[in-house]
N, C-alpha and C positions, 0 to 999 in steps of 0.2 A: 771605398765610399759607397759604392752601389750595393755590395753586401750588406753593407748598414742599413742602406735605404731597407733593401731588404728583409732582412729582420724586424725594422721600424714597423712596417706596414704588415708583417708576420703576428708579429705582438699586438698591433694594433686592430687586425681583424682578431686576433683572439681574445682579448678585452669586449670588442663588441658581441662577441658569440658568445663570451659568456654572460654579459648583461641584459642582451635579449633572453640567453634561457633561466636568468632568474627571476625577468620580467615574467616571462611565461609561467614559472612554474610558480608564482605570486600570484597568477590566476585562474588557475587550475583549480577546480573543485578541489577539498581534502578526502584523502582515503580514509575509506571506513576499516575497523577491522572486523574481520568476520565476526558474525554470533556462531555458536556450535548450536546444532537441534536435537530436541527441542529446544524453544527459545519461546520464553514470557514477559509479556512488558505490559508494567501495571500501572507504568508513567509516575510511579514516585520520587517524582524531581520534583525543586523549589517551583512555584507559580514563577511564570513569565516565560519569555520565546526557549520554544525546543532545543533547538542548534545552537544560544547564544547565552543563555544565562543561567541552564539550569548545569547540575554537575552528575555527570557520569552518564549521561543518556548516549548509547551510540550511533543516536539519528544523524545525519548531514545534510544540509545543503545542497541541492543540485542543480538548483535553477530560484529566481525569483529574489529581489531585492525589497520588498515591502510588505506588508500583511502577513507578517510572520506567524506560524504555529504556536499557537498557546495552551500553556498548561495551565491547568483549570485547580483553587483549592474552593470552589465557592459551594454551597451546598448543592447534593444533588439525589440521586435515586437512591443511595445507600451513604452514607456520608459522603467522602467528593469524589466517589468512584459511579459510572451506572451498573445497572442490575438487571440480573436475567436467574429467573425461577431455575431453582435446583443447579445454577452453576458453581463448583464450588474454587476457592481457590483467590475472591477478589480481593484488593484491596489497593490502595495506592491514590493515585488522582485521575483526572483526566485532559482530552487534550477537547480543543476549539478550532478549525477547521472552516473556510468560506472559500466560495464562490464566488468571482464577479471582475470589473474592471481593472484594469492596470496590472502594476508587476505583483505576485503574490510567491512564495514560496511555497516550493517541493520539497519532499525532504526521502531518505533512503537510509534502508537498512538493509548492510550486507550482511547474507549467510553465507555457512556451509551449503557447496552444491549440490543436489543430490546426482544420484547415480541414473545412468541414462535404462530405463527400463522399469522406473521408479516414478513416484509422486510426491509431488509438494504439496501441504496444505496450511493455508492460513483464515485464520478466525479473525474476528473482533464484534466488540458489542458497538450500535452504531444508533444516533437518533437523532434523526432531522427534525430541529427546531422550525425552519421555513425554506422556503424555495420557490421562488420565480422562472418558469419558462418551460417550456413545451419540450424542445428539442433534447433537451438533457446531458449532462456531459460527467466524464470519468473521477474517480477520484482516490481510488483505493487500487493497484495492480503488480503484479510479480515483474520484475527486469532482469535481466542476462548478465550474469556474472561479469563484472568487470565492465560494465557499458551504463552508457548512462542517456541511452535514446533507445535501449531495441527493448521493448513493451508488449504485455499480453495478458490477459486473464483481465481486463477492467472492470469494475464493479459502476457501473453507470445511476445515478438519478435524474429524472425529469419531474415537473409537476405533475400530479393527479389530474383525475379528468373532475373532479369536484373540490369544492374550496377546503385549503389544508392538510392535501394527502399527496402524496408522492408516489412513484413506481419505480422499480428498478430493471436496470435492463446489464446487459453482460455482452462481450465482446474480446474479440482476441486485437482487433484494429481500431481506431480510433475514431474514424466516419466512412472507409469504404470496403468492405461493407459497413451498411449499419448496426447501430448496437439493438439486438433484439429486447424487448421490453416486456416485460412481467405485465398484467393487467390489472392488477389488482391493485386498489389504491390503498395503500397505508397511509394510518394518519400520523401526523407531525406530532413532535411531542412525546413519542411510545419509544422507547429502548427494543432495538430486535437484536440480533444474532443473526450474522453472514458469513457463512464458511465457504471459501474457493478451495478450486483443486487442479495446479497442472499438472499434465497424467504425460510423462515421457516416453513415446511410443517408438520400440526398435523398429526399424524399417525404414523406407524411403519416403524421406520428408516431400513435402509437407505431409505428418501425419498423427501429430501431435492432439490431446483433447485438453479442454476446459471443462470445469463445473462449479455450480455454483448453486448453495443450498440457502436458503432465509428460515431462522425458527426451526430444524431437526430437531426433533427430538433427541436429545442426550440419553446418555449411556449406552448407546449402540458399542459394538465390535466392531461394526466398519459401516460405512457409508449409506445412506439411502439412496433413493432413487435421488437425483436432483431436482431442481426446479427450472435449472437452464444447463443446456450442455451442448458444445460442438465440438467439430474439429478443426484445427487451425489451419486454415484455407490457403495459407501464404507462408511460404519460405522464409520471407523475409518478419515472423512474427513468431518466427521458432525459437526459445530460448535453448541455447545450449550450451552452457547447460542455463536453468535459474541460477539466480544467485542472489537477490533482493528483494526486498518489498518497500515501495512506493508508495507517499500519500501526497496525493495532487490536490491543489487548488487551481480547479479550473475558471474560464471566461467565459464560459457561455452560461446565459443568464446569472442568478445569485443563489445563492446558498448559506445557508449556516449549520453544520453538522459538530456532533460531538462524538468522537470517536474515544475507545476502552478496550483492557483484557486483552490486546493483539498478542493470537500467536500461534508461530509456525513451527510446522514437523513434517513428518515423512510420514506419521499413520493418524488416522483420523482419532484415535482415542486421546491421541495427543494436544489435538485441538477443540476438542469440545469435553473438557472433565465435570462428571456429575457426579454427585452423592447418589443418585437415584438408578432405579433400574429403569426400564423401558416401561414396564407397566405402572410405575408410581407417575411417570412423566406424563399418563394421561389424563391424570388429573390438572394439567397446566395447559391442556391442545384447547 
């Protein structure tokens, strides 16, 4: 009898371990599967949320239960895609993107990781319709292969210092330090081009870089100078490897952004393709 017992309550805790791990694993974000790089995303999915109604897109969920990602067929800078001078290669729709109270959705795209001694780089065409608030907060950034909280390279906006223009600022942390800010105020409404870059640096961490370009000129070989650049200050902000890219909807102040053309590689030609050379391009500066 007591053998029984004991079985009874042998089965019966295995019943429960396994109910709880398929509760658990019922709320578990879904794995992505890797993209190989290069990798282009032109967002032509059906209109409606990213993660939930369009087919074949391999964006995820990783946080946020309302104010889903939306894809865009309404008309826009080049039929429902935006546009940037001499870029070639667009086509497809695009997405809709905010800032502001309550729960909002994040969404994540895994890659291939690169190799340590290597750089990642991601593009996309970006245009802030409006935006409220001084302080400014993240919404575009690389995440560490397989994690879904270790963050860096963030592409930041705040408001301009004059009505309907924005600034951008860049950051490997989230608020300590703070995210350094561009001065210049872009106006709302303009379609630009933002290329990042984390640069994996052999040696003894922390010693990783960021960069971050607005408007390059196209057709280069490789990189220009950038317009923001540091080195990642904290251990704890070192991807090791990348392995994602991130599009956040943050809470502090509001936002409306339309984001296009994301995409990442390992060489910059990868990420910014022109029909033009460098000197037809200045007829566009």
């Amino acid at each position: 009898m007591q053998t029984g017992i004991r079985i009874f309550k042998s089965l019966g805790v295995s019943i429960a371990i396994v109910a709880l791990g398929a509760l658990f694993l019922s709320q578990a974000p879904s794995a992505s599967a890797q993209v190989s790089l290069p990798f282009e995303e032109h967002f032509d999915y059906a209109a409606g949320d990213l993660t939930t109604t369009t087919t074949g897109s391999m964006w995820i969920n990783i946080s946020g239960t309302g104010s889903f990602i939306q894809v865009l067929d309404t008309p826009s800078d080049s039929g429902t895609s935006l546009l940037y001078p001499a870029m070639v290669g667009i086509s497809g729709r695009r997405i809709e993107t905010t800032h502001g109270s309550g729960s909002r959705e994040d969404v994540s795209l895994a890659f291939s990781p690169p190799a340590d001694g290597s750089s990642v780089f991601a593009s996309c065409l970006m245009k802030v319709n409006s935006i409220v608030g001084t302080i400014g907060d993240y919404h575009f950034h690389f995440v560490q292969a397989n994690s879904a909280s270790t963050f860096s390279c963030r592409v930041f906006v705040r408001e301009g210092s004059v009505a309907n223009t924005y600034n951008l600022g860049f950051n490997y942390a989230s608020t300590s330090p703070p995210a350094v800010f561009d001065t210049v105020d872009r106006p709302d409404g303009a379609t630009i081009l933002i290329v990042m870059a984390y640069d994996r640096v052999v040696g003894t961490a922390p010693n990783d870089t960021i960069r971050l370009w607005v408007n390059p000129a196209l057709g280069q070989a490789s990189p220009p100078t950038p317009l923001l650049s540091m080195t990642v200050g904290d251990v704890a902000f070192e991807l090791t490897p990348p392995g994602g890219l991130n599009i956040r909807q943050g809470g502090v102040g509001t936002a409306d952004f339309e984001l296009d053309e994301i995409r990442i590689g390992t060489a910059w030609t990868q990420v910014t393709p022109s029909s033009l050379s460098v000197k037809d391009w200045t007829l566009y500066r």
